[in-house]
C-alpha positions in Angstrom: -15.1 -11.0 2.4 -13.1 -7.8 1.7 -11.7 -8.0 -2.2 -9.5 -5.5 -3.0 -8.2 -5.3 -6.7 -5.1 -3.0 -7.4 -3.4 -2.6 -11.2 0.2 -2.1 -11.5 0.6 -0.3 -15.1 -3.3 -1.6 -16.5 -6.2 0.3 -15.6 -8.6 -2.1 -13.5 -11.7 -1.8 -16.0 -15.5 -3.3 -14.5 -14.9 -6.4 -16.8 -11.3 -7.3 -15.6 -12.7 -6.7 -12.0 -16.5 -8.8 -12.4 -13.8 -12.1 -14.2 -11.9 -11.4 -10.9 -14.7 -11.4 -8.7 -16.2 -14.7 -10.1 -13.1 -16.6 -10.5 -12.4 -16.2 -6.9 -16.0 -17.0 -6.0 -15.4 -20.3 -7.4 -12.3 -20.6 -4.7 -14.6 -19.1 -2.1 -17.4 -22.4 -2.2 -14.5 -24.9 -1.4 -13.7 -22.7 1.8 -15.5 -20.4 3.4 -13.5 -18.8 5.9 -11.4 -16.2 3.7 -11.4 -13.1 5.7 -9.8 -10.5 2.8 -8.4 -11.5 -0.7 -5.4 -8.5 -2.5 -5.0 -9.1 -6.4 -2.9 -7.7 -8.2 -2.7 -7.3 -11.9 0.3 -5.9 -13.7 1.7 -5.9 -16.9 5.7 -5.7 -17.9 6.2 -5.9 -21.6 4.4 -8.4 -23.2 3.8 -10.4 -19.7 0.4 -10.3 -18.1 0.6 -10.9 -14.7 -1.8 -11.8 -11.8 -1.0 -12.2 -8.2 -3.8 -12.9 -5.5 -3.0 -13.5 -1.6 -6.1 -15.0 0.4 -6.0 -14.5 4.4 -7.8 -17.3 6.3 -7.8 -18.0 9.9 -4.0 -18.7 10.9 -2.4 -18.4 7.3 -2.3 -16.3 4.2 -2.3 -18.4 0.9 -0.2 -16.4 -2.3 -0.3 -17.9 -5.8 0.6 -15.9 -8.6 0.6 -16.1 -12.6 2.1 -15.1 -16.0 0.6 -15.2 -19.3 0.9 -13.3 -22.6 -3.0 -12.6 -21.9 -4.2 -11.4 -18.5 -7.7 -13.5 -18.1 -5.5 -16.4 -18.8 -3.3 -15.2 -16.3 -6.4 -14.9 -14.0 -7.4 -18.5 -15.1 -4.1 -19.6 -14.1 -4.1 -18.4 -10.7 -7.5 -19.5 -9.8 -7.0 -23.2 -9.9 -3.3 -22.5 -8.2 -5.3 -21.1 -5.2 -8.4 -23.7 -5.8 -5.6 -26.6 -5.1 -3.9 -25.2 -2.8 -7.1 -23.6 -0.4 -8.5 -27.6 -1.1 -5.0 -28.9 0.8 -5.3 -26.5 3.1 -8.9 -27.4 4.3 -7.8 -31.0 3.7 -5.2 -30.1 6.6 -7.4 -28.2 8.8 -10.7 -30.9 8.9 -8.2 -33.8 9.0 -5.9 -32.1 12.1 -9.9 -31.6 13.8 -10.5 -35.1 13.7 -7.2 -36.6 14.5 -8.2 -34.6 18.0 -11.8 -35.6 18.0 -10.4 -39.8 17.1 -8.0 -40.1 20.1 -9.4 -41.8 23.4 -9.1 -39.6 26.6 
């Protein structure tokens, strides 16, 4: 998977990027088949924000986040992604056997 982590206004430091990396790991045992992952971290005032878009096979999945602190923003948009690349598998196995069910 190709992870590529840009900063709008923050410096990316090898702490914020390792909490990225594992966060998204966590997203990545549910499912797979993510091809490239783009995060971005920004900060405006006192908001910390984090946006990550996932590409799978057919779709590209965007969550983002705001928080007064940034890992919390980072928590945040993990489990918006963990739900949503869980519904999407959900759609993908389900459509797979609805195929597989019907008689010929």
């Amino acid at each position: 998977m190709n992870l590529n982590i840009t900063g709008h206004h923050i410096e990316v430091t090898p702490a914020i990027r390792e909490y990225v990396k594992g966060k998204l790991d966590r997203v990545l045992r549910h499912f797979d088949q993510v091809t490239s992952s783009h995060v971005i971290l920004s900060v405006d005032k006192l908001q910390q924000k984090a946006e990550v878009t996932l590409h799978v096979k057919g779709k590209d999945i965007f969550a983002d986040a705001i928080d007064a602190d940034l890992y919390a923003a980072i928590d945040l948009v993990a489990d918006k992604l963990d739900r949503q690349v869980v519904k999407h598998k959900e759609k993908v196995s389900d459509h797979t056997h609805d195929k597989r069910a019907q008689p010929e």
